[in-house]
C-alpha positions in Angstrom: -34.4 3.0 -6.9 -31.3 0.7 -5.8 -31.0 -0.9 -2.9 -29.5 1.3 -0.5 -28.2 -0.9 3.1 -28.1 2.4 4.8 -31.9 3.4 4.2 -33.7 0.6 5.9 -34.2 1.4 9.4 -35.7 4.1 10.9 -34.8 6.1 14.1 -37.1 4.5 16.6 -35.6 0.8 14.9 -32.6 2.2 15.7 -33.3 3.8 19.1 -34.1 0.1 20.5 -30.4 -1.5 19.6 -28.2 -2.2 22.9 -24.6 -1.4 21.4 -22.6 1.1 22.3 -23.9 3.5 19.9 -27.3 4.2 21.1 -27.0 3.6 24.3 -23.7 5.6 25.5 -25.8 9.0 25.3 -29.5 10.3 26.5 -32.2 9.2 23.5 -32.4 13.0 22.3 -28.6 12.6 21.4 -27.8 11.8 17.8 -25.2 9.7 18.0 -22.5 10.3 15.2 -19.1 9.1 16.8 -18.4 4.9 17.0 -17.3 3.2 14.7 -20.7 1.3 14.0 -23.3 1.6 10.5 -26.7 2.2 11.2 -28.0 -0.8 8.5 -28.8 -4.3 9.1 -26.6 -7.7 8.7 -25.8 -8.6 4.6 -28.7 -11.1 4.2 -25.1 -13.9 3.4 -23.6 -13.0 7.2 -27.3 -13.4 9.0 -27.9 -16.6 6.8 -25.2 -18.3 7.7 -25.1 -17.1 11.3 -28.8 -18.6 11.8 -27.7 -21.8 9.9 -25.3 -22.1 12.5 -27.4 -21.3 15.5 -30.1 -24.0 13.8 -27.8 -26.4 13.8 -26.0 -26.1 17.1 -22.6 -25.2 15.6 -21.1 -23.5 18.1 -17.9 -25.1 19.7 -14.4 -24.2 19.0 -13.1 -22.6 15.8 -11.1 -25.0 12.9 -10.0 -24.6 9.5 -8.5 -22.3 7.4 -11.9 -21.0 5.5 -11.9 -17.6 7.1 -8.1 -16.9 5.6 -9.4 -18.6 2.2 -12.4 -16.4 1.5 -10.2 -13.2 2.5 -7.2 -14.4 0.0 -10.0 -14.8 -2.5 -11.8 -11.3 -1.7 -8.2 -10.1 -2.2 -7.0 -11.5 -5.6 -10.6 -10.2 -6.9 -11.4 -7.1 -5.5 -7.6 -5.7 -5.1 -6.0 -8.2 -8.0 -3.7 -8.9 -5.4 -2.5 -13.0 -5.5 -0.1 -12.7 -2.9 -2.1 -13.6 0.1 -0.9 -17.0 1.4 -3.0 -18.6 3.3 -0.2 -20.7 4.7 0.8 -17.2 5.9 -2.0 -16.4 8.1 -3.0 -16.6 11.4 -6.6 -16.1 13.5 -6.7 -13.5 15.7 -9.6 -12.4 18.4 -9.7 -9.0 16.5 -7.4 -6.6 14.4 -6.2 -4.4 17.8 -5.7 -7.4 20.1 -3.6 -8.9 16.5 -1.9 -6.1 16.3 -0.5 -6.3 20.0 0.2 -10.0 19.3 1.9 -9.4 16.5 4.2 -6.5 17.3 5.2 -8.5 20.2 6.8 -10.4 17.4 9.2 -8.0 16.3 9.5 -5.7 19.1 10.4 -6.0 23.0 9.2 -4.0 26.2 10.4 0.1 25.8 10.6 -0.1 21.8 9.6 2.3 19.8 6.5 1.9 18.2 5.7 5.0 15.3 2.1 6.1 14.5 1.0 9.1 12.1 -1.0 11.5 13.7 -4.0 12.1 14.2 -4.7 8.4 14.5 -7.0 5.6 15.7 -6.9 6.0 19.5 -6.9 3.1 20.8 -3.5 2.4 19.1 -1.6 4.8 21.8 -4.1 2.9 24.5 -3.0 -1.1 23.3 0.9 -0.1 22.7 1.5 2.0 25.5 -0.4 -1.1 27.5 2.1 -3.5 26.2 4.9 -1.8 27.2 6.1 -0.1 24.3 6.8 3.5 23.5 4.6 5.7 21.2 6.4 8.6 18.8 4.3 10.1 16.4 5.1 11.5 13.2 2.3 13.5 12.3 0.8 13.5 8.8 0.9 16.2 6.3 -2.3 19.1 6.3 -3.9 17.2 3.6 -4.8 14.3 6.1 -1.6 11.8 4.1 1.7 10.2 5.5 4.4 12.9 5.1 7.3 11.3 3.6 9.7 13.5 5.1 8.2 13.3 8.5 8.4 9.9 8.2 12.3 9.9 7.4 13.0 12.2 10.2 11.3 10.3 13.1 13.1 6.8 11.6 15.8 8.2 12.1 15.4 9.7 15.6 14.3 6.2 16.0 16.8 4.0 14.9 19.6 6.1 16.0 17.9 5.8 19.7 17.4 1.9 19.4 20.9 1.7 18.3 22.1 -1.1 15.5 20.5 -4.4 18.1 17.2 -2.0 18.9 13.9 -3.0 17.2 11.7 0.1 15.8 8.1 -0.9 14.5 6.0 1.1 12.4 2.1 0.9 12.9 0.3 1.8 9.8 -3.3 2.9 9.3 -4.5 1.9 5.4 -6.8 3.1 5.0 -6.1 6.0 7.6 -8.5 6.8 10.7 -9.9 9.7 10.8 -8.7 11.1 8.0 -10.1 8.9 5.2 -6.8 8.6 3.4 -6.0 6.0 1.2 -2.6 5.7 0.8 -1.7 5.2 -2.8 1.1 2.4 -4.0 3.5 5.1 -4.5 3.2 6.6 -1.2 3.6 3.2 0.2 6.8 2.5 -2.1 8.2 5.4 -0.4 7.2 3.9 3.3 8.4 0.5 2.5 11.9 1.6 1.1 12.5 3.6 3.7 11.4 0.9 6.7 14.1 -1.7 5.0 16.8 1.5 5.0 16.2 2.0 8.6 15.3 -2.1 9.7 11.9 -0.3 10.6 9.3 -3.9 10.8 5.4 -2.4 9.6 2.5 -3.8 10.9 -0.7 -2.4 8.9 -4.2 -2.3 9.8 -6.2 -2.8 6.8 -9.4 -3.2 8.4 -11.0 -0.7 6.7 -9.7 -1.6 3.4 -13.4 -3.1 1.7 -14.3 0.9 2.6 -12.6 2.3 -0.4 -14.8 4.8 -2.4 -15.6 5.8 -6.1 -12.1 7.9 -6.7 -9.7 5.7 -4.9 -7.9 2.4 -4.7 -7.1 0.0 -2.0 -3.5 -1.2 -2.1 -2.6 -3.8 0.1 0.6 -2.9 2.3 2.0 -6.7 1.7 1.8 -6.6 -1.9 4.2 -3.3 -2.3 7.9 -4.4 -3.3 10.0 -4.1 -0.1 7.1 -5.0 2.1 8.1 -8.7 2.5 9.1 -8.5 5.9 5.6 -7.5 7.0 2.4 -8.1 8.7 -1.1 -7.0 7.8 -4.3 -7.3 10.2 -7.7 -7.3 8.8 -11.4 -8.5 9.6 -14.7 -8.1 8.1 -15.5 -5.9 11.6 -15.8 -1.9 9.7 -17.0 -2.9 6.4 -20.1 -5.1 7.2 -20.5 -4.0 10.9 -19.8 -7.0 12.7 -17.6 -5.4 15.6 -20.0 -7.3 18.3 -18.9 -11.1 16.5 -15.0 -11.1 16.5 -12.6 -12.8 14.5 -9.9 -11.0 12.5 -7.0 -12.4 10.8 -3.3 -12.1 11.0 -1.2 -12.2 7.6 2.4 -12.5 7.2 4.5 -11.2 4.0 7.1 -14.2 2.8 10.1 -12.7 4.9 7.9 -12.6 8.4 6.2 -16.0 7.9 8.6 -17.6 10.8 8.0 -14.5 13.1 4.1 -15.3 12.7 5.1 -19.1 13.1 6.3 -17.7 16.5 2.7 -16.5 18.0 1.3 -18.2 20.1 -0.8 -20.7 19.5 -3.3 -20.1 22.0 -4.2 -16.2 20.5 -6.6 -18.0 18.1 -8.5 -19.3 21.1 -9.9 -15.7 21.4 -11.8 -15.6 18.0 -15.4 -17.1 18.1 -16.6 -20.1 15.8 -19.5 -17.8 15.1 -16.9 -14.6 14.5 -15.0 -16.7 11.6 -19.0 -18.0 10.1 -20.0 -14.5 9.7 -16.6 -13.3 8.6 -16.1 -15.8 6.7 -19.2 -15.2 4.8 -19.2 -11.9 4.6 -15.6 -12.0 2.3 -16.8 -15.1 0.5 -20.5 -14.0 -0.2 -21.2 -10.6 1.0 -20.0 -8.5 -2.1 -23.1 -7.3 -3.2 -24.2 -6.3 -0.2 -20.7 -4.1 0.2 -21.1 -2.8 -3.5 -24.2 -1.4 -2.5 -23.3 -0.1 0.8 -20.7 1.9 -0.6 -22.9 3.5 -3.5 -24.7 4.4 -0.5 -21.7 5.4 1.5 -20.6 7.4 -1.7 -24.0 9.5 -1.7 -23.7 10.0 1.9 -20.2 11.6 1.2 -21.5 13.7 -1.4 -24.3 14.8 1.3 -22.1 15.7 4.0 -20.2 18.1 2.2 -23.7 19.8 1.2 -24.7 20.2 4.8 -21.0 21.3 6.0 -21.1 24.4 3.4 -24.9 24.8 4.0 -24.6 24.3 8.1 -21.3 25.0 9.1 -19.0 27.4 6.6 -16.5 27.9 9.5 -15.8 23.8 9.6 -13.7 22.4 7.0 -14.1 18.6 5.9 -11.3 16.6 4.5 -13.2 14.6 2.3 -12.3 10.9 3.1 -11.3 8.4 0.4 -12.5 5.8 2.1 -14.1 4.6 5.3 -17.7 5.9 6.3 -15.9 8.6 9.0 -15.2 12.1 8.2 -12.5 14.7 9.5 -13.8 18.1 10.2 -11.7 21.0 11.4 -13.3 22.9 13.9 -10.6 25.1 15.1 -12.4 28.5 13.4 -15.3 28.5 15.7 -12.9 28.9 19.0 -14.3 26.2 21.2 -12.6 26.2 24.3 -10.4 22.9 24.0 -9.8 22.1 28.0 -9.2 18.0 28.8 -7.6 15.6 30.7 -3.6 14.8 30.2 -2.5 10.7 29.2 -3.9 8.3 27.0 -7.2 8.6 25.9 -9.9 6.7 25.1 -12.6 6.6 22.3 -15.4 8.4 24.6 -13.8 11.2 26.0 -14.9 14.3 25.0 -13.9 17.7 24.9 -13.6 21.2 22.9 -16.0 20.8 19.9 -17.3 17.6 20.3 -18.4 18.1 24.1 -19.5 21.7 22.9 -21.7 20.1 19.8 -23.0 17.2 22.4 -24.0 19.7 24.9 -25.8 22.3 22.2 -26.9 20.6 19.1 -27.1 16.9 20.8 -24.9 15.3 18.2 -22.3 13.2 19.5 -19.2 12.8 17.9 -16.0 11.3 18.6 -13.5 14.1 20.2 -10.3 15.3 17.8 -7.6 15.2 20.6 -8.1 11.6 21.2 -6.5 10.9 18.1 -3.1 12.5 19.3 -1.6 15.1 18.3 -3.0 17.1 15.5 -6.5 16.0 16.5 -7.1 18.9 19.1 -10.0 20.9 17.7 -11.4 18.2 15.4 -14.1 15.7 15.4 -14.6 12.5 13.7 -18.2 11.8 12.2 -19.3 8.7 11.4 -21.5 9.3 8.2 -22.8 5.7 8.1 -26.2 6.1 8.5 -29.2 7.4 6.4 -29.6 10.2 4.7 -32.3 12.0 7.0 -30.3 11.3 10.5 -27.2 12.9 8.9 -29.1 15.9 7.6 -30.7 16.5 11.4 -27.7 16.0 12.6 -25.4 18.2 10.8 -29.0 21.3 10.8 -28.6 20.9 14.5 -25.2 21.6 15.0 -25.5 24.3 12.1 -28.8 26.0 14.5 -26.9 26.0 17.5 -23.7 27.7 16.3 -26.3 30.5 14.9 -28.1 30.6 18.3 
């Protein structure tokens, strides 16, 4: 049998970890919602992690490896040559890099566009910083809407007037909804940012998590896309959201706008967040090849258990990432929570209702903004015999 990442750690292994994961809910709760795998370190990261710790190597951060195994990963996995590493810049992780870098190209009470339903922390950091949130909310299939898009630019730009700065926050792959935008689809979003002077920023942390039936494109290597930044870490795809380092990389046209951040942003990274990173881009592809065979099954699976289970849920099957959209708005759970920005653990409608009844937990639809309410997000990263309890006990408590 191949190796599977995902199948070698039981529930009790599990039970005794300290993250956030398995230890935010009561130990009968199965816990189905952060953003973390259920597997243990790539054999490369934990090597070079304990080579580190052997040797004492843990002072300040230096060097430009991290961005050199990344533009390497890139040009072989993605065929994509344009990453400069001249172009990059270290950054304590992709949402404190995004807020670093859209102070770049935006001020205080700018407009910053997301498509929703997205990553919520993204309305938390911007709103944070000062800047304004408008939505333009993605098309029933889970993709950007093209239209949509065009409309709010406008709104937008016309609002900023011709000295206003409008940024564009773009989630490739997309969170929750597994979409991985295709190079055409970001054609369309790059033509129309240099039409309206719209500056993208794109979090491609997920971007390793592609699976069988889809391709990653890089937002930076689109024509028209010169004039923008990408953000990116090994945190999603080999689970290292606890040792942070991400990296910040500038398209040819934005190189002196990255120039302009400051220097002391790098500080936040970790020396042992840019060793594990580092190794995970430079030596951890056989580990991720496997995870996402594994990743791929588990996709397969879920969509078993959601017909078997629960025939009044509808799953967008995701393209990538290891997190699934399901649409929960046939079963008429109440949907009753608390107005302003959200944040990752708050819970209401189906995912308090499935928490409370089935003990799953999931992460709660409306906290990914509009178009979220009635949703959950779950995270299918784990094995094959947790996700199959899982999705039976929500299935067995609907039929109560």
């Amino acid at each position: 049998m191949a190796y599977n990442p995902l199948e070698e750690l039981q529930l009790d292994e599990l039970r005794r970890r300290t993250s956030m994961k398995w230890r935010a809910y009561p130990a009968d709760v199965l816990p189905l919602w952060v953003a973390e795998m259920d597997v243990n370190l790539a054999p490369s990261v934990a090597e070079a992690i304990h080579r580190a710790i052997d040797a004492g190597d843990t002072g300040y951060p230096h060097g430009k490896g991290y961005a050199t195994a990344v533009s390497e990963f890139a040009a072989q996995r993605w065929q994509w040559d344009g990453l400069s590493v001249g172009r990059t810049r270290v950054v304590p992780d992709v949402m404190l890099g995004i807020v670093e870098t859209l102070r770049l190209v935006t001020d205080r009470g700018d407009t910053v566009i997301v498509n929703s339903p997205v990553y919520a922390p993204f309305y938390a950091f911007v709103a944070h910083d000062g800047r304004v949130v408008v939505e333009a909310p993605l098309g029933a299939d889970g993709r950007i809407d093209i239209e949509v898009l065009t409309t709010v630019f406008v709104r937008a730009r016309k609002s900023a007037g011709v000295a206003g700065k409008v940024a564009y926050l773009l989630c490739n792959p997309h969170n929750p909804t597994g979409a991985v935008h295709t190079a055409e689809e970001l054609g369309a979003v790059a033509e129309l940012a240099r039409r309206f002077g719209v500056r993208v920023v794109s979090d491609e942390i997920h971007a390793p998590l592609v699976l069988a039936g889809a391709r990653f494109t890089p937002y930076l290597s689109v024509p028209g896309a010169e004039n923008a930044f990408a953000l990116t870490s090994a945190s999603k795809a080999w689970n290292l959201a606890g040792i942070k380092a991400a990296l910040a990389i500038a398209g040819p046209e934005a190189a002196a706008d990255l120039h302009r951040m400051p220097e002391e942003v790098g500080h936040g990274a970790s020396h042992l967040g840019l060793i594990a990173h580092t190794a995970a881009f430079s030596a951890g592809g056989d580990w991720l090849d496997a995870l996402l065979q594994g990743l791929a099954g588990n996709r397969a699976l879920l969509g078993e258990l959601v017909t078997e289970h629960l025939p009044g849920v509808r799953l967008l099957r995701p393209q990538g990432t290891y997190l699934a959209w399901l649409d929960c708005r046939a079963l008429g759970v109440d949907e009753e929570h608390s107005d302003g920005l959200k944040v990752v653990a708050d819970l209401a409608g189906p995912a308090r209702w499935f928490r409370d009844h089935a003990r799953v937990a999931l992460s709660s639809g409306h906290v990914f903004g509009s178009g979220g309410t009635g949703h959950v997000r779950l995270n299918f990263a784990t094995s094959q015999a947790i996700l199959t309890e899982a999705v039976s006990r929500m299935g067995r408590a609907l039929n109560r």
